[in-house]
C-alpha positions as CSV (number, residue, x, y, z in Angstrom):
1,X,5.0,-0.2,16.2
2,X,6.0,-3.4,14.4
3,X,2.4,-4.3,13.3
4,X,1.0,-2.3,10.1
5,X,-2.6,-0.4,10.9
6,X,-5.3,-2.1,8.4
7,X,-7.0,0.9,6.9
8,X,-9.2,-1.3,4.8
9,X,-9.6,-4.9,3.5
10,X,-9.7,-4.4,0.2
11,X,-7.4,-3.1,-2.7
12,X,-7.3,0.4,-3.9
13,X,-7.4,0.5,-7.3
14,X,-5.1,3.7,-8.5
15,X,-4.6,4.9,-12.1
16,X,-0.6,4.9,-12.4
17,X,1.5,6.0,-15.2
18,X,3.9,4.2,-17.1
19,X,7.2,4.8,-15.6
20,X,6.0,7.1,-12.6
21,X,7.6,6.1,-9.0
22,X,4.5,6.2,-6.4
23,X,5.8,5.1,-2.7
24,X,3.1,2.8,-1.1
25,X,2.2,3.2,2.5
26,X,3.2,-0.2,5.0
27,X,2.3,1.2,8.3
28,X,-1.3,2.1,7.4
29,X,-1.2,5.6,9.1
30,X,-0.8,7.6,6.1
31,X,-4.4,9.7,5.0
32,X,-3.7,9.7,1.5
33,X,-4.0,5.9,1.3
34,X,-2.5,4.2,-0.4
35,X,0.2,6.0,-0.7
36,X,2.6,7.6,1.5
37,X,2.1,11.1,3.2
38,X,4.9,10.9,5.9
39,X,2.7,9.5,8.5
40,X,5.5,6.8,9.6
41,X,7.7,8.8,10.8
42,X,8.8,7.1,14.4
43,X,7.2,3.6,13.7
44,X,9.7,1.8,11.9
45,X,7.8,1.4,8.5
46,X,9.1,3.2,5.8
47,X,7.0,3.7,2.2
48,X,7.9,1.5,-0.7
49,X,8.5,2.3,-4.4
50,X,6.8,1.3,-7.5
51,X,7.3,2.3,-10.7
52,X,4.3,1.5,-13.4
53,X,5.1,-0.5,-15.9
54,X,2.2,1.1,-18.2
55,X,-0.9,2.9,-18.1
56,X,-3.8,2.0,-16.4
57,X,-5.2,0.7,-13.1
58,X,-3.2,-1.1,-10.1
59,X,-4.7,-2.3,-7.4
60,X,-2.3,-1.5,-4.1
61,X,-2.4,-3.4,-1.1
62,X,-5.1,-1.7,2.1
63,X,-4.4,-4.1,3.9
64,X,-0.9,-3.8,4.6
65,X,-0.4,-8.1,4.6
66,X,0.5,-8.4,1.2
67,X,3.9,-10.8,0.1
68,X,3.7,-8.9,-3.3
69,X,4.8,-5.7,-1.4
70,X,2.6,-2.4,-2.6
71,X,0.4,-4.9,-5.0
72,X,-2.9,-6.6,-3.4
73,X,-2.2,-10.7,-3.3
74,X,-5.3,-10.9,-1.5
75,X,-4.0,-11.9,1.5
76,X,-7.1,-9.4,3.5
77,X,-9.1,-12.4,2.2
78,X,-7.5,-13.9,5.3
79,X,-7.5,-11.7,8.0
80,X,-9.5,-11.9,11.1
81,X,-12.9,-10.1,10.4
């Protein structure tokens, strides 16, 4: 698999806490989205940290496309619909 699944076009918006580690999802399999429940395993995608800089919402990337790694850039503005 060297093509992420798109579970949805759109950001998900996550409450994250200042200085917590959360490891985003890139192949799009994981149930938990957007974050990683070890649904990668075999594809060749592995999750990706971030660490909150404060409180408050962060909008991670659903549609696995983003150049700004875990964070939405809007590239699913883009995508084929």
């Amino acid at each position: 698999m060297n093509t992420p699944k798109i579970p949805q076009t759109s950001p998900i918006a996550l409450t994250v806490e200042s200085g917590k580690t959360y490891h985003w999802c890139s192949c799009g399999e994981s149930k938990s989205q957007p974050l990683c429940d070890g649904s990668h395993k075999g594809t060749g995608f592995a999750p990706v940290p971030y660490t909150a800089q404060k409180d408050g919402p962060v909008y991670f990337c659903a549609c696995k496309h983003s150049a700004n790694g875990a964070l939405c850039d809007g590239a699913h503005k883009s995508l084929p619909r």
